[in-house]
Backbone as JSON Lines, residues from 0, in Angstrom:
{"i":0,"aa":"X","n":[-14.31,4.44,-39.91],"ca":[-15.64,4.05,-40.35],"c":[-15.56,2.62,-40.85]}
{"i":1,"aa":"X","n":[-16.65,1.54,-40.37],"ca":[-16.52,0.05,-40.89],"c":[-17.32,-0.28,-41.99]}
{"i":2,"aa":"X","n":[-16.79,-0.64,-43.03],"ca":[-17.48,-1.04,-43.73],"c":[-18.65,-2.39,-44.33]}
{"i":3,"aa":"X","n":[-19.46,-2.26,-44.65],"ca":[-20.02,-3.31,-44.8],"c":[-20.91,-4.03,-45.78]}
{"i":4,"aa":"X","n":[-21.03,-5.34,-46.25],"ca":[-21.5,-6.32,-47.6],"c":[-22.79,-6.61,-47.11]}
{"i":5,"aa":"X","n":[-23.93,-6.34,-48.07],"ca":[-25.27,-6.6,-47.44],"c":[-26.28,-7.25,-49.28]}
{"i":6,"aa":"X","n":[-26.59,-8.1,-48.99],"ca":[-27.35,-8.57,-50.47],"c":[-29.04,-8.09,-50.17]}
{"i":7,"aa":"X","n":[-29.32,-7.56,-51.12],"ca":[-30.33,-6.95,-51.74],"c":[-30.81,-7.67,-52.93]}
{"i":8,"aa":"X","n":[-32.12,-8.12,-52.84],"ca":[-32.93,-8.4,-54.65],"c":[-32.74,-7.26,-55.42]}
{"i":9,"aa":"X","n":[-32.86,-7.39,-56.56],"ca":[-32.36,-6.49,-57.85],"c":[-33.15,-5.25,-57.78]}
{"i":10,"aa":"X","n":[-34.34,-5.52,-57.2],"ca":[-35.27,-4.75,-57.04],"c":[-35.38,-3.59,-55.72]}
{"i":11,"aa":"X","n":[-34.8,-4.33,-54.96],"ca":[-34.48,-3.4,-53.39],"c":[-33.31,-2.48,-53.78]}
{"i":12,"aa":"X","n":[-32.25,-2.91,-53.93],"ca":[-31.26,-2.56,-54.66],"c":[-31.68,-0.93,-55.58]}
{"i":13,"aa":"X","n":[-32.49,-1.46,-56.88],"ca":[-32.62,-0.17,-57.69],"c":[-33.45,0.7,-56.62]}
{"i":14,"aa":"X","n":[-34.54,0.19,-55.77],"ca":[-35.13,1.29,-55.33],"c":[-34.25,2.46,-54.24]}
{"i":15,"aa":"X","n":[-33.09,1.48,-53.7],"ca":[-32.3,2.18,-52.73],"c":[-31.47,3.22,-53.7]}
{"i":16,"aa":"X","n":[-30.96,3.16,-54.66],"ca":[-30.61,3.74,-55.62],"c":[-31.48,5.2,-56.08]}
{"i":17,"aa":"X","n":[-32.42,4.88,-56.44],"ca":[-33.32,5.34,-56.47],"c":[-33.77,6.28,-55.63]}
{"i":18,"aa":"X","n":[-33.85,5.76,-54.52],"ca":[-34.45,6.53,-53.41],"c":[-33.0,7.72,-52.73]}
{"i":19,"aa":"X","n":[-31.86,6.94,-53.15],"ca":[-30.61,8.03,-52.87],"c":[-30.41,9.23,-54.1]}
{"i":20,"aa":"X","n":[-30.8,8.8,-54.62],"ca":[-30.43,9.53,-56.17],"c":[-31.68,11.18,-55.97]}
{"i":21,"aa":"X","n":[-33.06,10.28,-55.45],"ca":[-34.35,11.32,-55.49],"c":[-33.99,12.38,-53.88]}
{"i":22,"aa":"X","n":[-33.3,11.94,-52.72],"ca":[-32.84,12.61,-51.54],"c":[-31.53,13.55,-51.87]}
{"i":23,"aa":"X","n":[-30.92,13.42,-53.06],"ca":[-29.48,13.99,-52.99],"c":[-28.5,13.46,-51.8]}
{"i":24,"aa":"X","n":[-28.44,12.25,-51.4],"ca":[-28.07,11.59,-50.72],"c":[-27.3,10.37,-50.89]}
{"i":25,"aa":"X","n":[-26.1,9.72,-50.48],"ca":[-25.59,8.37,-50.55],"c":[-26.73,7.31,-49.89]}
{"i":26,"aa":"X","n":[-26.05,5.99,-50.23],"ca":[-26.79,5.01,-49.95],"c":[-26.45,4.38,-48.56]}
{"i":27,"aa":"X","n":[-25.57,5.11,-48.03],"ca":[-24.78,4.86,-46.65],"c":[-25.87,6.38,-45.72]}
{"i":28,"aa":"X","n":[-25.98,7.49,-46.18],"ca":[-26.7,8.21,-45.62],"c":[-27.72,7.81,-45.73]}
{"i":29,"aa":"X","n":[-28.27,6.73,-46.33],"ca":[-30.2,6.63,-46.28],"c":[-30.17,5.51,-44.73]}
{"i":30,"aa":"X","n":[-28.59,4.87,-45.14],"ca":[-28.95,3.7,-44.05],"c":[-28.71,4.1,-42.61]}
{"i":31,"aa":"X","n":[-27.8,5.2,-42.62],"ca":[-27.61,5.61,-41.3],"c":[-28.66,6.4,-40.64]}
{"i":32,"aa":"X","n":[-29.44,7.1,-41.88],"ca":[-30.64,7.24,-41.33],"c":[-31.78,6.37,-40.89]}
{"i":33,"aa":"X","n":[-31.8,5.15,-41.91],"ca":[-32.62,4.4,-41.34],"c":[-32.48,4.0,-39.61]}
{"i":34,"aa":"X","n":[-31.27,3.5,-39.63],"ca":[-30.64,3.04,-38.21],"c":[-31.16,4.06,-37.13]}
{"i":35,"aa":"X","n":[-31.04,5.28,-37.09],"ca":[-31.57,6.17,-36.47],"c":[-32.95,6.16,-36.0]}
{"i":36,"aa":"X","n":[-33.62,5.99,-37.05],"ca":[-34.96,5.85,-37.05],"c":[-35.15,4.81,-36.16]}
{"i":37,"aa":"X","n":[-34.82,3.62,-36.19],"ca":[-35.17,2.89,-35.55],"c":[-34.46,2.57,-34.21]}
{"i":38,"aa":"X","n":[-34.02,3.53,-33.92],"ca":[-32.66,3.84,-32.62],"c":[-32.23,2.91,-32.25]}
{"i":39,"aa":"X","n":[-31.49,2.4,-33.29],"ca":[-29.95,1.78,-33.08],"c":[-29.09,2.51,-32.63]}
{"i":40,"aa":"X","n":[-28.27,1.92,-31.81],"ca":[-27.29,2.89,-30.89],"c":[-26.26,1.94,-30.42]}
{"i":41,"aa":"X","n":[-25.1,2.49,-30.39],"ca":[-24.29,2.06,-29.76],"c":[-24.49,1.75,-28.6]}
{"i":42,"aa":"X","n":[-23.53,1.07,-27.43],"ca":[-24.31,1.1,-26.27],"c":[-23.72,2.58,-25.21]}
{"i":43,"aa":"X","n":[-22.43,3.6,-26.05],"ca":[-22.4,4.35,-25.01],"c":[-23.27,5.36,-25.39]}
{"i":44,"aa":"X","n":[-23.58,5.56,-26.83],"ca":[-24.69,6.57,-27.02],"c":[-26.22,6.37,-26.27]}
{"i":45,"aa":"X","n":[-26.42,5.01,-26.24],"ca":[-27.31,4.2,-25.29],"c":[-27.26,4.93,-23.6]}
{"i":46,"aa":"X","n":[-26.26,4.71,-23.85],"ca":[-25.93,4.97,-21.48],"c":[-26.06,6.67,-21.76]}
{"i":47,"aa":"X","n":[-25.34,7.82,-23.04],"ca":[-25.35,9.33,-22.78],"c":[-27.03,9.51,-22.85]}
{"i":48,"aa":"X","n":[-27.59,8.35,-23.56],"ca":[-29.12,9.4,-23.83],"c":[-29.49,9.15,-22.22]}
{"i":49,"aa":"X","n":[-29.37,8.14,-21.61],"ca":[-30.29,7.62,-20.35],"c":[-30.0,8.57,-19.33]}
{"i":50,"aa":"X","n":[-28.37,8.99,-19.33],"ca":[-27.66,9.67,-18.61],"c":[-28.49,11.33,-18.54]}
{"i":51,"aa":"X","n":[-28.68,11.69,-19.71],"ca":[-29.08,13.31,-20.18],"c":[-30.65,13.01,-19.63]}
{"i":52,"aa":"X","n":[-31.61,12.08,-20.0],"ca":[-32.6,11.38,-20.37],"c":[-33.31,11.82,-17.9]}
{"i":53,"aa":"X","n":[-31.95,11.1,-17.91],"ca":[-32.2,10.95,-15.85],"c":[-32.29,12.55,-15.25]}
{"i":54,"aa":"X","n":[-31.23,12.99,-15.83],"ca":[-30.58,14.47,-15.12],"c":[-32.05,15.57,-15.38]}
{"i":55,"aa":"X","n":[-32.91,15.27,-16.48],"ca":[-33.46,15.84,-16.62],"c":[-35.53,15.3,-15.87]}
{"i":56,"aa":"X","n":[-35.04,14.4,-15.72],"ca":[-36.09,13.94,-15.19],"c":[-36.16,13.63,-13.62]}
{"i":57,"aa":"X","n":[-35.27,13.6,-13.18],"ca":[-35.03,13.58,-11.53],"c":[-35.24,11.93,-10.96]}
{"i":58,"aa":"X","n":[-35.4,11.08,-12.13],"ca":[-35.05,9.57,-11.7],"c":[-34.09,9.57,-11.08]}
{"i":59,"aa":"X","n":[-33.58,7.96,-10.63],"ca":[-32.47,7.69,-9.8],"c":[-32.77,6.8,-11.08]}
{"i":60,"aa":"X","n":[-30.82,6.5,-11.09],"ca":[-29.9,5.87,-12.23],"c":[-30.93,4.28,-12.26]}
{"i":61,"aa":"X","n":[-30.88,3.33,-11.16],"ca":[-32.12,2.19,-11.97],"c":[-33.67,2.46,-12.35]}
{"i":62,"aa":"X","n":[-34.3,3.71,-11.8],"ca":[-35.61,4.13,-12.42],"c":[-35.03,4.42,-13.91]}
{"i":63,"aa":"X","n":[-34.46,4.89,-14.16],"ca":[-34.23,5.5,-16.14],"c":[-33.41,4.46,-16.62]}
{"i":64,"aa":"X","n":[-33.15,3.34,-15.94],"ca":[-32.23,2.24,-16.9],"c":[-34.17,1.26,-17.1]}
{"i":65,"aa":"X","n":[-34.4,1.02,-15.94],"ca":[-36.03,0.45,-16.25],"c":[-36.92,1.19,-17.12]}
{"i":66,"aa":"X","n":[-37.15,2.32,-16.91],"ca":[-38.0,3.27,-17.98],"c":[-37.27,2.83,-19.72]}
{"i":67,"aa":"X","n":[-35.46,3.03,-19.38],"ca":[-35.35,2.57,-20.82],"c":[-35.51,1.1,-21.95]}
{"i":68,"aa":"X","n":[-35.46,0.32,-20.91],"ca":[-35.84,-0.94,-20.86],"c":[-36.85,-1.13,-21.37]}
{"i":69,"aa":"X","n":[-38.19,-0.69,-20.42],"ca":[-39.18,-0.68,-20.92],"c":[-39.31,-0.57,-22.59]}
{"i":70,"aa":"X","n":[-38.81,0.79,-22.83],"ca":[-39.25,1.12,-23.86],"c":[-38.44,0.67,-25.01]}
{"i":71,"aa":"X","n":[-37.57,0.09,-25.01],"ca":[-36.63,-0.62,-25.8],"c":[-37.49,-1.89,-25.84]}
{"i":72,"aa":"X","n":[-37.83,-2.65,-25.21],"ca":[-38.81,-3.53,-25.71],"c":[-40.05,-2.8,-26.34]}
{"i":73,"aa":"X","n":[-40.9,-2.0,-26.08],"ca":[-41.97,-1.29,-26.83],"c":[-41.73,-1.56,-28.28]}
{"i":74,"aa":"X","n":[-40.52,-0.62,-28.45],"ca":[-40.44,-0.28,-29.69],"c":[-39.6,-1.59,-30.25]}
{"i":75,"aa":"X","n":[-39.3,-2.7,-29.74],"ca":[-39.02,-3.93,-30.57],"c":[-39.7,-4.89,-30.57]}
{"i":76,"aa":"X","n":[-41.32,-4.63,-29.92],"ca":[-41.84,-5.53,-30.08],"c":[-42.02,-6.94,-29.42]}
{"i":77,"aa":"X","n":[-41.19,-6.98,-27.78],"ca":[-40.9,-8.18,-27.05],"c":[-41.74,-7.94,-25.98]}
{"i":78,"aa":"X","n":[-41.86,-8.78,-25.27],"ca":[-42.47,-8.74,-24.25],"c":[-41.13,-8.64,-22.93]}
């Protein structure tokens, strides 16, 4: 597991605190959830979802890399 240094205002900080303390949760579980949320992914967890994502949809391997594409910009906001 890698660890990592991230600065926070005093105020972000207590609320993350805060907000771990009110979940029964660490402050490493709020973030890995966050990350989730916003599907961050590795890139082979990236290729298993597209992979599961195809098999089930009857694309061919560049229709579900474009479909994911697509929507990886959607949800970041690029054109």
């Amino acid at each position: 597991m890698s660890r990592l240094t991230i600065t926070l205002s005093e105020a972000r900080y207590r609320a993350l605190k805060e907000a771990s303390a009110q979940h029964n949760k660490t402050i490493g579980q709020l973030v890995e959830e966050s990350l989730d949320f916003y599907g961050i992914k590795s890139r082979q967890d990236a290729r298993d979802l597209v992979r599961r994502a195809r098999v089930h949809s009857k694309l061919t391997e560049d229709q579900a890399v474009a479909v994911a594409q697509e929507q990886v910009r959607a949800v970041r906001g690029k054109p």
